[in-house]
N, C-alpha and C positions, 0 to 999 in steps of 0.2 A: 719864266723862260727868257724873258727879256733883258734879266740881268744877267744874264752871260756876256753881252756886251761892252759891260762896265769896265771890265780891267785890261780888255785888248783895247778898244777902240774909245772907249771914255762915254758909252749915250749911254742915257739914262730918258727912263718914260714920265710921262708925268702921270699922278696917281688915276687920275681922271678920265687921260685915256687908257689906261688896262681897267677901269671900270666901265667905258663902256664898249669895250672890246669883250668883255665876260659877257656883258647883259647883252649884246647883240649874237655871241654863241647860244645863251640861254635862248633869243628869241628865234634863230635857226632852227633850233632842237625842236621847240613847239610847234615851230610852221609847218616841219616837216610832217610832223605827228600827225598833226590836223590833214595835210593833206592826203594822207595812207587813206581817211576815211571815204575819200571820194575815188580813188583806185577799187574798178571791183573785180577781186581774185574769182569768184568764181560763184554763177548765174545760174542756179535751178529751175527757174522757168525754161532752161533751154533740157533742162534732163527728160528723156525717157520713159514713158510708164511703162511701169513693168508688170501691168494687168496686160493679160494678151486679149484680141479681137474676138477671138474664137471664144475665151471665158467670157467676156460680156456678150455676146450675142446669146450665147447658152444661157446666160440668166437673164435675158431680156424675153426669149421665148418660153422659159417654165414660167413664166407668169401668168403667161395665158393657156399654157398646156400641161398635162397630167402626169403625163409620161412623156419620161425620158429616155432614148434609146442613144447608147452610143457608144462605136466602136473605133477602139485606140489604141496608144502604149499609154502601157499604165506601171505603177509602181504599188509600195504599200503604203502611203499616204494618199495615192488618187490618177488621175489620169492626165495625161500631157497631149501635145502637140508633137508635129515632128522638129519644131524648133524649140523643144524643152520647157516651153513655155506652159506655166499651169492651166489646165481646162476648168477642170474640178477638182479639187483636192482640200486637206483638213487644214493649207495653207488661204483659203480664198471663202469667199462668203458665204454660205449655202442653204442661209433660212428661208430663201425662192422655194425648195424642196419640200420643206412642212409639208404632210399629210399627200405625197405625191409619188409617184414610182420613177426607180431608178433600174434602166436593165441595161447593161455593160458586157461588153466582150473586148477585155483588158487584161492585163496579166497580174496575178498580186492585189489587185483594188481591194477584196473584201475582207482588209484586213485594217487596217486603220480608218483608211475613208467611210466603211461601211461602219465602225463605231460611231464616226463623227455623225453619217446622216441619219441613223437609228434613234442617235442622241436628239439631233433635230425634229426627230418625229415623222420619216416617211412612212408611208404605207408597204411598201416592199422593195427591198434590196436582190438585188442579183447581180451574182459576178463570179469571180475566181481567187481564190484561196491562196493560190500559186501561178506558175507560169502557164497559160494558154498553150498549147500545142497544136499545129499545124502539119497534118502529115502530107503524103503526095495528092490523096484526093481529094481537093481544099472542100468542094460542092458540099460531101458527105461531112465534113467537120459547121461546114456552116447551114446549113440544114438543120444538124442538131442544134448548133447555139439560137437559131432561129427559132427553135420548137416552144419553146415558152412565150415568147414574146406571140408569136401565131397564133399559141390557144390564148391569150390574154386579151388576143384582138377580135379572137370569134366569141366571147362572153362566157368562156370559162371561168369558174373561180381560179385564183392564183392558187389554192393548193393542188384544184385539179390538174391548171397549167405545167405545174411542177414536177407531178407523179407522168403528164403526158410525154414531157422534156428528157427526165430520166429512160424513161420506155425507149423512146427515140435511139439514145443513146445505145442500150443493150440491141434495141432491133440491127443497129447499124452496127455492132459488136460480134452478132450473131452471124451477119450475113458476111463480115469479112471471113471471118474463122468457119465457116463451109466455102466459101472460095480458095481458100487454101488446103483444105480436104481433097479439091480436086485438080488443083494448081503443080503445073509440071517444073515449070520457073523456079531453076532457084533465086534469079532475081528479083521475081513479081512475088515470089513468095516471100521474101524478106522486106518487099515493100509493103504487101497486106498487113504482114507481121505487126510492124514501124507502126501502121494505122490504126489498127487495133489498141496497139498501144498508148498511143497517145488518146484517144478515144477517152479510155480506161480510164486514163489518167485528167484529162479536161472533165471526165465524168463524177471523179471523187474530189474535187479541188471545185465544184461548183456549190457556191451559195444560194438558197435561194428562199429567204427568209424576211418574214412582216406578218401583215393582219392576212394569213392566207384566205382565210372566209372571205373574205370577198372581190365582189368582179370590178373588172374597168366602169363600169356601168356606176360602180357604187360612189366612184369618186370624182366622175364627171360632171 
């Protein structure tokens, strides 16, 4: 580039200095290089984990406990937080669970999650198949979901538990549909109706399968 000089103005370089006018580019090029390593673009020890509070406390306490009870949103891989955050699911740990009971009232759970911890080896799963329903008289819907977990903790076997859960269900089935028998409302009658319904529906969408033979007792 230097000899463009030559024919307007007459200079001329000497060979020595454009040699060491290259090698001091070349040594720019390298210093530069070297120093990008001591730039730091971007620090992981400042990241996030993205285990939530609520999943490690949950596995911190089936360590020392048998049974698990717990009520959430849930999906078909497992059950969350209200800020999306995994609790339990077939994305997070859950060999705590071996030989342990898991009883959920979540929406969807007992379909992927409940592969995963069967595969793990609990002793019994419960949950819901599809979506939980909640109608206007919450009391009566968690009563029944309560009904298993109840005779589990009075020393029923879990299959007895099971057959008492379902009962539960039809007894509070029964007794909406003679309230509407005599129900003058067409409001309240379409509200019992709704309950009923959803009843039915939480009633055939429930899992509730393991080693039924045996009681809380057996695994304590």
């Amino acid at each position: 580039a230097a000899g463009l000089f030559i024919p307007v103005l007459g200079w001329e370089l000497n060979p020595m200095f454009g040699a060491a006018a290259m090698s001091l580019s070349s040594f720019c090029v390298v210093t530069n290089a070297l120093r990008l390593n001591l730039f730091q673009v971007y620090n992981t020890k400042k990241d996030k984990k993205i285990k939530s509070r609520k999943e490690e406390k949950i596995m911190e306490n089936i360590l020392t406990h048998k049974f698990c009870f717990i009520a959430a949103h849930g999906d078909v891989d497992g059950v969350y937080n209200e800020n999306n955050e995994d609790v339990i699911s077939t994305r997070t740990t859950n060999y705590a669970f071996k030989e342990k009971c898991f009883y959920s009232v979540a929406c969807h759970c007992a379909k992927n999650l409940k592969d995963e911890l069967m595969r793990i080896g609990i002793n019994l799963f419960v949950g819901y198949e599809n979506e939980y329903r909640i109608g206007y008289n919450d009391t009566v819907f968690a009563d029944c979901a309560m009904e298993g977990a109840k005779q589990i903790c009075s020393g029923s076997t879990f299959e007895k538990s099971k057959a008492f859960m379902l009962a539960k269900y039809d007894d509070a089935i029964n007794d909406i549909y003679k309230s509407l028998d005599s129900e003058k409302n067409d409001s309240i009658k379409n509200t019992l109706f709704w309950d009923a319904a959803f009843l039915l529906e939480n009633k055939e969408n429930l899992v509730f399968e393991g080693k039924l033979s045996l009681t809380l007792s057996d695994i304590v």
